[in-house]
C-alpha positions as CSV (number, residue, x, y, z in Angstrom):
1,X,84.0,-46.4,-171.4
2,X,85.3,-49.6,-170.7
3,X,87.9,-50.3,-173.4
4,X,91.6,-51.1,-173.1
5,X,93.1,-49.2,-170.3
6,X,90.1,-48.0,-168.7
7,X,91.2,-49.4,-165.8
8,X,89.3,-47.2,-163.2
9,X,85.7,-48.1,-165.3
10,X,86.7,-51.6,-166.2
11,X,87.7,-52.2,-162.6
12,X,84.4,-50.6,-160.5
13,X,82.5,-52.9,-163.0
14,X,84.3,-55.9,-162.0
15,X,83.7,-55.3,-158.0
16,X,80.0,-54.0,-158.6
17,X,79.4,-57.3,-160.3
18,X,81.5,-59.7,-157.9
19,X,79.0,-57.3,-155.3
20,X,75.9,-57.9,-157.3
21,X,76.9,-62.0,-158.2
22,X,77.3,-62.3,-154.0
23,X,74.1,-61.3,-153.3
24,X,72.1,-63.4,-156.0
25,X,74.2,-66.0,-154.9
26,X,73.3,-65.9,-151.4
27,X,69.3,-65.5,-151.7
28,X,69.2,-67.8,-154.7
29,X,70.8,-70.6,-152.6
30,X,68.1,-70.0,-150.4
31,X,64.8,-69.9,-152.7
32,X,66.2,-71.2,-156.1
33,X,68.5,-74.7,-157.4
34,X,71.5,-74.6,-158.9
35,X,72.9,-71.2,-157.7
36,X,76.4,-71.2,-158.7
37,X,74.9,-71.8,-162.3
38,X,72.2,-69.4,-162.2
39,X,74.7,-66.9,-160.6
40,X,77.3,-67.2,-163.4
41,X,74.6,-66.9,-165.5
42,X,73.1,-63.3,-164.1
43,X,76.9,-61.9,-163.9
44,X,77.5,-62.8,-167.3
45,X,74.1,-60.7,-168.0
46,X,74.9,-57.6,-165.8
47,X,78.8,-57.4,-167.6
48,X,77.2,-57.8,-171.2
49,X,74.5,-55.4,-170.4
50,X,76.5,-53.0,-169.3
51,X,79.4,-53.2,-172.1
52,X,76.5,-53.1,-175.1
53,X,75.6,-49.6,-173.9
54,X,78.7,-48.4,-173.0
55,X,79.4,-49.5,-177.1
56,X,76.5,-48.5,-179.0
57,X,76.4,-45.1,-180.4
58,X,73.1,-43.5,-179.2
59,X,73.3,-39.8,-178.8
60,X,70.8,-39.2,-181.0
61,X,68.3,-41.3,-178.3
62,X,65.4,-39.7,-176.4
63,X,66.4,-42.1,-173.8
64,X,69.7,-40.3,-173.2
65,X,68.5,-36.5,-173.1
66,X,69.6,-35.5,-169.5
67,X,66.1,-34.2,-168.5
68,X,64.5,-37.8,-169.8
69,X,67.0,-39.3,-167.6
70,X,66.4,-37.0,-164.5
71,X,62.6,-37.9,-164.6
72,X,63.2,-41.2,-164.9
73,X,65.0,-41.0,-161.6
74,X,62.6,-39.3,-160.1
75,X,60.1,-42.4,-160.9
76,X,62.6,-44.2,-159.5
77,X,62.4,-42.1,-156.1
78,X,58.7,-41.9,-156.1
79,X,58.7,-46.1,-156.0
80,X,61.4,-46.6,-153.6
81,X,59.4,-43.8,-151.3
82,X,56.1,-45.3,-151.9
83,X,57.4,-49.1,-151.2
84,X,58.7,-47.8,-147.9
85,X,55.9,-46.8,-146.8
86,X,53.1,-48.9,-147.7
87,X,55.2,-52.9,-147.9
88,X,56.0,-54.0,-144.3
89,X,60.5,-54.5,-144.0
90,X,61.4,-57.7,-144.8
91,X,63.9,-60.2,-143.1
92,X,65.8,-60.5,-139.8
93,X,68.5,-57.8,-140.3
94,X,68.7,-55.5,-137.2
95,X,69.8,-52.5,-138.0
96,X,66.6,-50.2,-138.2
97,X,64.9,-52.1,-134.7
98,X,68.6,-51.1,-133.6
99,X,67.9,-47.4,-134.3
100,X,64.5,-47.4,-132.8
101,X,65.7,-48.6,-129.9
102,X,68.6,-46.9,-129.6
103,X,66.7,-43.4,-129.9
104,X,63.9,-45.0,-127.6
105,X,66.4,-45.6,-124.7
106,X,68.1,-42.2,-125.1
107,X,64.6,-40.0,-125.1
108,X,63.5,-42.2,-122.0
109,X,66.9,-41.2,-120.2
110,X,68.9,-44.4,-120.5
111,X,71.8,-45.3,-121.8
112,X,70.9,-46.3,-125.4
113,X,74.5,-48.6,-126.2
114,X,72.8,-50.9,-123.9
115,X,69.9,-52.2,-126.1
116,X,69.9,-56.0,-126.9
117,X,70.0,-54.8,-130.4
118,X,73.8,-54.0,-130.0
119,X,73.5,-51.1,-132.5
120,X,77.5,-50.2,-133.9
121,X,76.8,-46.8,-135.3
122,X,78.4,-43.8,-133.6
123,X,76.1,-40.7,-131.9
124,X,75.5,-38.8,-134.8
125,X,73.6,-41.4,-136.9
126,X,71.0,-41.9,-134.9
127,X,70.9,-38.4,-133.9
128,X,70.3,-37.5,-137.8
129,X,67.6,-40.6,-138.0
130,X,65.2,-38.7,-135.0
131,X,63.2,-36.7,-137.6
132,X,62.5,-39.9,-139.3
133,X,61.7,-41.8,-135.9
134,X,59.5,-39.2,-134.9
135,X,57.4,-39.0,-138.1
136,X,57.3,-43.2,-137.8
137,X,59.1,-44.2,-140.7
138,X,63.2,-44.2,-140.4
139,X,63.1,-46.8,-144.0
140,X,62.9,-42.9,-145.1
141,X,66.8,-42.7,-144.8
142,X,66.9,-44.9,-147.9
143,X,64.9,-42.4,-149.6
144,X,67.1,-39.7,-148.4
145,X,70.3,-42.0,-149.5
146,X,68.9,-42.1,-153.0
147,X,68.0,-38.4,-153.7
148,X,71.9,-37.6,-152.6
149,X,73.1,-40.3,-154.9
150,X,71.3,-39.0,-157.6
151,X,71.6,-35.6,-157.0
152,X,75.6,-36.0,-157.1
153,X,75.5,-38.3,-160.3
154,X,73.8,-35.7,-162.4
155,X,75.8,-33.0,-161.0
156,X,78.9,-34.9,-161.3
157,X,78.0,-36.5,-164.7
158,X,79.5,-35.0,-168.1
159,X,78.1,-37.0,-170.3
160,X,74.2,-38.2,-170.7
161,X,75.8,-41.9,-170.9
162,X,77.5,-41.5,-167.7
163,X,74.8,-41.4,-166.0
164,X,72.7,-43.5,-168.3
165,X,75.5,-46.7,-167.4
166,X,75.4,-45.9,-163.5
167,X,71.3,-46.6,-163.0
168,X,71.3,-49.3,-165.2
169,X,73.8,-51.1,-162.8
170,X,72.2,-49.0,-160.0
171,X,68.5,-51.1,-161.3
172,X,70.1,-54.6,-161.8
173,X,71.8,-54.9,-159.0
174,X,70.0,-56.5,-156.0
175,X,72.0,-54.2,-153.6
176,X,69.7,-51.3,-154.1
177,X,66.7,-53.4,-153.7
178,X,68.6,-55.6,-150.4
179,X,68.6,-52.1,-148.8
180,X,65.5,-50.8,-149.1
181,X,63.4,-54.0,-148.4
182,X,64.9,-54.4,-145.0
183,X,65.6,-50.9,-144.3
184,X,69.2,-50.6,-144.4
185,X,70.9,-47.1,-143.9
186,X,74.6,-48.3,-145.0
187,X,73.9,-46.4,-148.2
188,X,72.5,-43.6,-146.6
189,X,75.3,-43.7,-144.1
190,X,78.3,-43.7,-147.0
191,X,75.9,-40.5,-148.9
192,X,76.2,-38.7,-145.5
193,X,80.2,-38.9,-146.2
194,X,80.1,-37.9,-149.7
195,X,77.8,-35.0,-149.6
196,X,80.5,-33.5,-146.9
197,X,83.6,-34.0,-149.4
198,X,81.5,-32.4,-152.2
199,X,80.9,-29.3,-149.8
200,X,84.3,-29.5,-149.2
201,X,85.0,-29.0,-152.7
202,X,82.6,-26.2,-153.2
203,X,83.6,-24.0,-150.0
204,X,87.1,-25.5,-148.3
205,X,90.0,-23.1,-149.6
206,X,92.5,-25.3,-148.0
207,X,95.4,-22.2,-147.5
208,X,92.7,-20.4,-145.7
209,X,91.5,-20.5,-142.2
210,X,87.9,-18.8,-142.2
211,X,84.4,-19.5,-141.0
212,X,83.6,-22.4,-144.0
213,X,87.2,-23.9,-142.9
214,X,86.0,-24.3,-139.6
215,X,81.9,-25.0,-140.8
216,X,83.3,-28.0,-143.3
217,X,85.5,-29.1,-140.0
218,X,82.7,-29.0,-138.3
219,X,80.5,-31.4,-140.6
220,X,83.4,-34.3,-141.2
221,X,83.4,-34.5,-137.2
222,X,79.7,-35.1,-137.6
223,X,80.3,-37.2,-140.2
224,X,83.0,-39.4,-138.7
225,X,80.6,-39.7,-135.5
226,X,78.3,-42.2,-137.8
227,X,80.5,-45.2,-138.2
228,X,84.6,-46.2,-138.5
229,X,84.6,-47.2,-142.2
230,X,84.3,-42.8,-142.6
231,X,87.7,-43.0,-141.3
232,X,89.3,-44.6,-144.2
233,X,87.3,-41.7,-146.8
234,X,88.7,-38.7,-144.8
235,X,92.1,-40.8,-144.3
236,X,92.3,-40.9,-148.5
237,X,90.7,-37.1,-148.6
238,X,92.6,-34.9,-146.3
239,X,96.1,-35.4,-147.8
240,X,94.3,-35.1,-151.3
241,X,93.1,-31.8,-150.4
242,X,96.0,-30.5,-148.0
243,X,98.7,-31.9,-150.1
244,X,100.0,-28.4,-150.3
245,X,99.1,-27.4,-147.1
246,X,100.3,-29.6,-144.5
247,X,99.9,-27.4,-141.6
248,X,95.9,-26.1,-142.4
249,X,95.2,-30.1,-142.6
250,X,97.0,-30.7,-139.1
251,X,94.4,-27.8,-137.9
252,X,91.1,-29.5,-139.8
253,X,92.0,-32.7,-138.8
254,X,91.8,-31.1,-135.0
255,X,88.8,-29.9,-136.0
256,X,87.3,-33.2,-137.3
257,X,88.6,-35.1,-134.0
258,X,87.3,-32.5,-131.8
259,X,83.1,-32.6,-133.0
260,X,84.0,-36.6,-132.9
261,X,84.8,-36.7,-129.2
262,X,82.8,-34.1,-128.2
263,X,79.6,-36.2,-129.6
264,X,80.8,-39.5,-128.3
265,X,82.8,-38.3,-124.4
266,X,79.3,-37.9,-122.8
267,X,78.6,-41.3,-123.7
268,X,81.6,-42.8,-121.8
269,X,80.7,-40.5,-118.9
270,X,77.1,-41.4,-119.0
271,X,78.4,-45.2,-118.4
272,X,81.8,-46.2,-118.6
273,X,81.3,-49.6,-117.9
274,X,78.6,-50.3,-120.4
275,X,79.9,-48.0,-123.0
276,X,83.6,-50.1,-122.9
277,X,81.6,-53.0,-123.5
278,X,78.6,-52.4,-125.5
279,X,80.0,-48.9,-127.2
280,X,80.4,-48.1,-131.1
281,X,83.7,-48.8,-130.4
282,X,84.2,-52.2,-129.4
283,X,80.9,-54.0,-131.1
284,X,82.0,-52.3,-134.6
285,X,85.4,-54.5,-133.7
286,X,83.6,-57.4,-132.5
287,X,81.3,-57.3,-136.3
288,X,84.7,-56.6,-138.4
289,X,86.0,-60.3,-137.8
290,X,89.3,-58.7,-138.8
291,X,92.7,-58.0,-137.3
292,X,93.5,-54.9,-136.0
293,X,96.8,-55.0,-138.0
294,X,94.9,-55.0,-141.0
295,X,92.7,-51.8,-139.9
296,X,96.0,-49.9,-139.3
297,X,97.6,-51.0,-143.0
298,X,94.5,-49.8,-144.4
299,X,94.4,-46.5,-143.1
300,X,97.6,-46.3,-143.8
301,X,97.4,-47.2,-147.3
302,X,94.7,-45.0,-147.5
303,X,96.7,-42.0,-146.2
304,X,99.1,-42.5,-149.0
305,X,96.7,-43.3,-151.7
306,X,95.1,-39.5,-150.7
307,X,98.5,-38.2,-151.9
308,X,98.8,-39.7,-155.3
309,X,94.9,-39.7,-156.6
310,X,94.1,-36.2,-158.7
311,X,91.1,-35.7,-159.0
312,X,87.6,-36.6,-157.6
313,X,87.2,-40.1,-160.4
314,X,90.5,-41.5,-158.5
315,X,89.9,-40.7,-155.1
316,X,86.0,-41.9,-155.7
317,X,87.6,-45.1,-156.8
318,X,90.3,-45.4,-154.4
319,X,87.5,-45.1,-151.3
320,X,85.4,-47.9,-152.9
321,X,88.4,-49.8,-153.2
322,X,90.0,-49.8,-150.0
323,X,86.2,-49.8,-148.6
324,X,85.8,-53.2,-150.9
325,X,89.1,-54.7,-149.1
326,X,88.7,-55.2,-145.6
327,X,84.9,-56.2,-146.0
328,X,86.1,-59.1,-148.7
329,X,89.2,-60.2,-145.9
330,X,86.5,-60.1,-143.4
331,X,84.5,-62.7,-145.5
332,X,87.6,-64.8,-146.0
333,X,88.5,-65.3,-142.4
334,X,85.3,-66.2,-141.8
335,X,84.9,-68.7,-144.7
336,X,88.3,-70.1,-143.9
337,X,86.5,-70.6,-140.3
338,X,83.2,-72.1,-140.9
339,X,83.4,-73.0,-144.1
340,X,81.9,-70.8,-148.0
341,X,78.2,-72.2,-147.3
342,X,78.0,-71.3,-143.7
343,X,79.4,-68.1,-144.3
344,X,77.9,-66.9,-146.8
345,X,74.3,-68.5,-146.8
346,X,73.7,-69.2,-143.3
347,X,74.2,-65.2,-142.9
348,X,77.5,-65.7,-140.3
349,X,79.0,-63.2,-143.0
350,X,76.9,-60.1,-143.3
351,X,77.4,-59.2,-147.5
352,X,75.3,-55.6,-146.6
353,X,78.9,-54.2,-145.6
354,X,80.1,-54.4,-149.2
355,X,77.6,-51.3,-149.1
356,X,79.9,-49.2,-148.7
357,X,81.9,-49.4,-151.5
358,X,79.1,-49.3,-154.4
359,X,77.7,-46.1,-154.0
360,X,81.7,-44.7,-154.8
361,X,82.6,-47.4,-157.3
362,X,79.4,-45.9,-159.4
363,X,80.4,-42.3,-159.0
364,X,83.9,-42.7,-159.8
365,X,82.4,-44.5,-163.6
366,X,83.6,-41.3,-166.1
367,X,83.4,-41.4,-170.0
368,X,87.3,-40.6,-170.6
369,X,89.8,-41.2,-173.1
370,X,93.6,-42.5,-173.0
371,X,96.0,-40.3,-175.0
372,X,99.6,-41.3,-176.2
373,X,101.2,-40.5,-173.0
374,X,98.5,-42.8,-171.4
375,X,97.1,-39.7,-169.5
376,X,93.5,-39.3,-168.7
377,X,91.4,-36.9,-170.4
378,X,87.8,-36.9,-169.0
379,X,84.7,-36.5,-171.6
380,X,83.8,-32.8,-172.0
């Protein structure tokens, strides 16, 4: 899976393990000596455990029969479901208090951008966290992010080893356990966006206007109303799927736009003042640390990476890719401004964003072969 020209698998290994290494790094400089060492050391460990399996012949292993597999996730989900709820969150990060609040103000009547929590998230994402607010628990959202994620790797999945490669990185990765010990819904967020492109694939017939056109529509405008970094999946997705049909995309893409400001216009007539300054809009600039230049070469880039991927694996990869880029230029500037210890220890760089990009790095990891003409040919 990861031989010579592999480059999709060889490459979403390489970023998972930079991801990984930057997150030992940071809390091992913090509780343990000699971290660039030790770090070195543990990425060394997550490559070679990864390319021994990916080598050794083992179909004829209990341990890769698909329904072994599938209740081993299950255990998995049980754990992460029982830690939520029973260990207290750990850690200053704000995002969950920034929900609470954010849903406390808006059932109390006021306007819920205003909370000294300055939560980023558009209207839909907290609207989808109420049931979990109202049962007392929104670290459920994790849960919720993990089912999806391995819902879509099994159903994805051709292979037994597939799937057997992904949770091992999945388990020695501290980004899985980052997020659930202080409650962080990026990976929930980024599932939100990928169950709605795999009900596109089931139901959009892009040369047809009908009720699902309209009903899939409907759901990336919900979608997009949870935070920007959506914008750069459908900005890859929509000219992969309306390649052909330029005009239908024009009218989903109105669609999409249309649920977005329809859920976020209220808002900025609720209180324009506060909303311009304490809106999705301009603290989820404020947090990027990057130049708007960059965000416009980036959905661009992404627009014209949508019309050259074909198939899911690709445009999987491309989305953690270009998700990958601007979080590691936004870590950059700010190392270049306050130096690679500040940054990066003393938390002025937030490494959670680089969130986004695992959950489609993993996915887009296929058991393929290279033929003579260097085309792809996935594993049956």
């Amino acid at each position: 899976m990861f031989e010579k020209r592999h480059y999709i698998n060889i490459i979403a290994l390489m970023l998972t393990a930079f991801v990984s290494g930057l997150y030992f790094f940071k809390y091992s400089s913090i509780y343990l000596k000699h971290p660039f060492l030790l770090t070195g050391i543990y990425i060394f460990i997550f490559i070679s455990i990864v390319l021994y399996i990916s080598k050794i012949n083992i179909k004829n292993l209990k341990i890769l029969y698909r329904k072994f597999l599938a209740v081993f996730s299950i255990n998995i989900v049980i754990v992460v479901f029982l830690w939520i709820t029973f260990l207290p969150r750990l850690g200053e990060i704000g995002r969950l208090p920034a929900i609470e609040d954010w849903i406390y103000r808006f059932i109390l009547g006021r306007f819920p951008y205003n909370s000294p929590f300055t939560p980023s998230a558009y209207p839909f994402l907290f609207f989808s966290s109420m049931p979990f607010y109202l049962i007392g628990n929104i670290g459920y959202l994790e849960v919720i992010g993990l089912i999806l994620f391995l819902y879509f790797l099994f159903y994805k999945s051709k292979t037994q080893k597939e799937i057997l490669i992904v949770l091992i990185i999945l388990l020695i990765s501290p980004v899985l356990y980052y997020g659930i010990a202080v409650r962080d819904e990026l990976f929930y967020n980024m599932l939100l966006t990928i169950t709605s492109i795999f009900i596109a694939e089931e139901i959009l017939y892009p040369e047809k206007i009908n009720l699902k056109f309209i009903l899939v529509g409907i759901i990336f405008g919900l979608v997009l109303s949870t935070r920007s970094v959506a914008a750069i999946i459908y900005a890859i997705y929509l000219p992969y799927i309306f390649r052909n049909n330029i005009p239908k995309g024009i009218v989903f893409l109105m669609i999409v736009l249309s649920i977005f400001i329809l859920l976020l216009y209220p808002f900025f007539l609720w209180d324009e003042k506060s909303f311009l300054q304490n809106g999705p809009i301009a603290v989820q600039s404020y947090l990027s640390h990057i130049p708007f230049w960059s965000v416009l070469i980036i959905i661009i880039v992404s627009g014209l990476t949508g019309w050259i991927v074909s198939d899911t694996q690709e445009l999987f990869f491309s989305c953690g890719v270009l998700l990958f880029l601007p979080v590691l230029l936004s870590m950059l500037i700010q190392i270049t401004q306050v130096g690679f210890h500040i940054a990066i220890v003393e938390d002025v760089f937030d490494p959670s964003y680089y969130i986004f990009c695992m959950p489609f790095l993993l996915l887009s990891i296929k058991e393929y072969t290279i033929d003579k003409s260097l085309s792809k040919i996935l594993a049956d």
